[in-house]
C-alpha positions in Angstrom: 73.1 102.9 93.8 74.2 102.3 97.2 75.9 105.3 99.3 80.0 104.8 99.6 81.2 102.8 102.5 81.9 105.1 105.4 85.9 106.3 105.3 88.2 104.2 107.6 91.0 106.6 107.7 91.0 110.2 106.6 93.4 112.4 106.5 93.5 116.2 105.6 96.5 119.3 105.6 98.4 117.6 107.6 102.0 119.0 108.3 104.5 117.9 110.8 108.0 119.0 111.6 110.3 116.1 112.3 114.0 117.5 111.7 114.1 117.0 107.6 114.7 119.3 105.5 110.9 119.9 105.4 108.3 119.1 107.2 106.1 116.2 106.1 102.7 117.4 104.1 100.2 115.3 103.1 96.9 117.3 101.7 94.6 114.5 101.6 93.9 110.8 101.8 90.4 109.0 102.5 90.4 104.9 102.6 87.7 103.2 102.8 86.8 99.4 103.4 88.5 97.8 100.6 90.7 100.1 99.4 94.2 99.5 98.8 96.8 102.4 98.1 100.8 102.3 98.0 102.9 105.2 98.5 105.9 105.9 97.1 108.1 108.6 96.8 108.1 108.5 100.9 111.4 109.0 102.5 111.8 106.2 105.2 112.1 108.8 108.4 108.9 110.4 106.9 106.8 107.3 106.6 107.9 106.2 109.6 106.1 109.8 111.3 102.9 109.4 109.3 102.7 105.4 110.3 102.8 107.4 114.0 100.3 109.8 113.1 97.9 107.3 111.6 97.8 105.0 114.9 98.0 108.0 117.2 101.2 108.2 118.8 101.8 111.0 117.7 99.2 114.5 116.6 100.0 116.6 113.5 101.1 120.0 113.9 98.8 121.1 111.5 95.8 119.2 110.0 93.0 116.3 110.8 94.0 112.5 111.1 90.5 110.5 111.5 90.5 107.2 112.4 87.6 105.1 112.1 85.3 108.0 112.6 87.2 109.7 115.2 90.1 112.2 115.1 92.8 110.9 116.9 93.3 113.8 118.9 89.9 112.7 120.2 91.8 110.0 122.1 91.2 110.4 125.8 93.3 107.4 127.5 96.0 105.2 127.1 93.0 102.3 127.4 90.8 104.1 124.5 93.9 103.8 122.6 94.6 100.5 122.7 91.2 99.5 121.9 91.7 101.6 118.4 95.2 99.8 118.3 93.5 96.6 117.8 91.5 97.6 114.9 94.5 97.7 113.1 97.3 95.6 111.7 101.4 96.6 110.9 103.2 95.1 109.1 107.0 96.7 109.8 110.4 96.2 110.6 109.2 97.8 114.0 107.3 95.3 115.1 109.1 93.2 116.6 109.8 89.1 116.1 111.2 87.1 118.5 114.1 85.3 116.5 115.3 82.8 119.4 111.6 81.0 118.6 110.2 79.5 116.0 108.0 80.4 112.9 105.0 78.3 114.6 105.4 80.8 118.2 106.0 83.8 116.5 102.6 82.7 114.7 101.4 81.6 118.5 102.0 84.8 120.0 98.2 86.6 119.1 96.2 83.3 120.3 98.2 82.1 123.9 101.0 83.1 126.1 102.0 79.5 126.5 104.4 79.2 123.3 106.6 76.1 124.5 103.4 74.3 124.7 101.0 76.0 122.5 97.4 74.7 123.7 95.2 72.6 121.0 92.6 74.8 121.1 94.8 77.7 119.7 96.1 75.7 116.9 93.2 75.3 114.1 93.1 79.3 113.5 97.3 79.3 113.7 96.8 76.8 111.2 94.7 78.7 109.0 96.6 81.9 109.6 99.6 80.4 108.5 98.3 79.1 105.0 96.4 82.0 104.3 99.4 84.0 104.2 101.7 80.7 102.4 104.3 79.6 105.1 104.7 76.2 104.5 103.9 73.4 107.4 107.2 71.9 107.1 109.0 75.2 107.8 107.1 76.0 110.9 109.8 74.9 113.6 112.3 76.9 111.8 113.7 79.1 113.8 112.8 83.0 113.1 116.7 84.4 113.3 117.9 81.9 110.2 114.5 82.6 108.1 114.8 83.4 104.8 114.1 87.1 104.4 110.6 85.8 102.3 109.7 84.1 105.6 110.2 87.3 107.8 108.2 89.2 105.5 105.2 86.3 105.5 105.1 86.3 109.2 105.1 89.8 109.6 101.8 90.0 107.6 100.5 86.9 109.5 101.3 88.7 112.5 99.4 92.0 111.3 96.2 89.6 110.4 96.2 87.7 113.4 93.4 89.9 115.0 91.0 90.3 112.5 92.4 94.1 111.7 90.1 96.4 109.3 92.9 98.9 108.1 96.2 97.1 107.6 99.5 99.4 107.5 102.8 98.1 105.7 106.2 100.2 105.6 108.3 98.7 103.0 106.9 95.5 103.3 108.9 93.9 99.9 112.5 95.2 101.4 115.4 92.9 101.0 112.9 90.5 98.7 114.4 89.3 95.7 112.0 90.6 92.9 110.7 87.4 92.8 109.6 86.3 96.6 108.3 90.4 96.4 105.8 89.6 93.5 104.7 86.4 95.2 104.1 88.2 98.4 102.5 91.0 96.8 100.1 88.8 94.7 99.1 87.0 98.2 98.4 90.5 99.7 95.8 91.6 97.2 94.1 88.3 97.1 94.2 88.3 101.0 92.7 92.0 101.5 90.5 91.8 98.7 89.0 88.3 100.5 88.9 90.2 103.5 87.9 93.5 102.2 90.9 95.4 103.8 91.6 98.9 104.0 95.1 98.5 103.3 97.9 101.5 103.5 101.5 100.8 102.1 104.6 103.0 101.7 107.1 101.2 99.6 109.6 102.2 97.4 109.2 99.5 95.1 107.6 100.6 92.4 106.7 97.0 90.4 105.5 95.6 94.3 103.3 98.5 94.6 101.6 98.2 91.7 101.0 94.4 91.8 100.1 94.6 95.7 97.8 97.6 95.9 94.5 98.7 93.5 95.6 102.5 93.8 99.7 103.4 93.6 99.9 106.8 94.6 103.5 109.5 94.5 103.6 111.5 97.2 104.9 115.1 96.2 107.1 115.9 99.5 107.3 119.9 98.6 103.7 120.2 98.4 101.7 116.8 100.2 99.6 116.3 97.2 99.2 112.8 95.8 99.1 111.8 92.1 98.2 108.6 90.4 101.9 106.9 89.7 103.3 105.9 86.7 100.9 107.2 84.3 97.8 105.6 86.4 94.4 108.2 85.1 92.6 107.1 88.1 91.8 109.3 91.4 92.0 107.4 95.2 89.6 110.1 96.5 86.7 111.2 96.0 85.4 114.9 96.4 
């Protein structure tokens, strides 16, 4: 049998205070290529510090966050950190979209800098990103701040494959879905990481989404950090 894939994130006893009642704890977590594990039971202000810990922008009080091999209090510049940054794709509220443009620039916006007259050669792999994650051609000169919410959510993820990522990170990526549009987008996300053999990371409070969008659906205990198998699910994410 062939040894397991090398771990793409890890992370172990971490603690950090950020003005809750109690700090956030998280005793252990290992992804790697592949794997896909949702999160629930994460209040929003505390996923929103461990999405910050995972990239780096911010170190745990206590505890280990290793990213691709490294633990990001390893990371010596702002231009090592970048280059990590782009092994990685979000998939947030955070990230910004430019609403005054269209669905086809927001798409744009990885490949060129020239979005009122996107070049030719950057359009065959907008193309492709835009049916792999199923935003329909005749929607693409819609313009972002009247999308539908399902849109918003589609191009987000477009947005966080863009660059070829190997972990992909998703804070409440089926919010304001009707349950509908949020089991068609999570359906797309498993067939999409699983053709790409993602690492994939979402917190979600959604607990039909999460189990229909990752392999693993995990509840995070907040009092003690531990992590168990959600809604009745036997099966461990990590192995010891």
């Amino acid at each position: 049998m062939s040894a397991d894939p090398a771990p793409i994130l890890e992370l172990r006893g971490i603690r950090k205070a950020y003005g809750g009642l109690r700090p956030l704890r998280l005793d252990a977590l290992t992804l790697a290529r592949g794997a896909s594990v949702a999160l629930l039971d994460v209040e929003q202000p505390a996923g929103e510090v461990l999405m910050n810990l995972i990239t780096g922008v911010t170190l745990p009080d206590e505890g280990e966050v290793r990213l691709f091999g490294r633990t990001t209090a390893e990371i010596a510049d702002g231009d090592e950190w970048l280059t990590l940054i782009d092994r990685l794709g979000m998939v947030s509220e955070r990230v910004v979209l430019l609403e005054q443009l269209s669905v086809l620039q927001n798409l744009a916006v990885p490949f060129t800098l020239a979005l009122d007259d996107i070049p030719a050669d950057a359009l065959p792999g907008i193309t492709r990103l835009r049916e792999e994650v199923g935003l329909a051609e005749d929607r693409a000169g819609d313009l972002v701040g009247a999308a539908s919410p399902e849109t918003r959510a589609r191009l987000r993820l477009a947005r966080a494959l863009a660059l070829d990522p190997q972990l992909v990170l998703m804070e409440h990526p089926s919010a304001g879905l009707t349950p509908e549009a949020a089991g068609r987008l999570a359906a797309d996300i498993r067939a999409i990481a699983a053709r790409r053999e993602l690492a994939v990371l979402m917190i979600t409070a959604d607990k039909p989404f999460a189990r229909a969008a990752a392999a693993t659906p995990l509840s995070h205990q907040p009092a003690t950090g531990a992590l168990k198998a959600a809604g009745g699910w036997s099966r461990w994410f990590d192995r010891r």
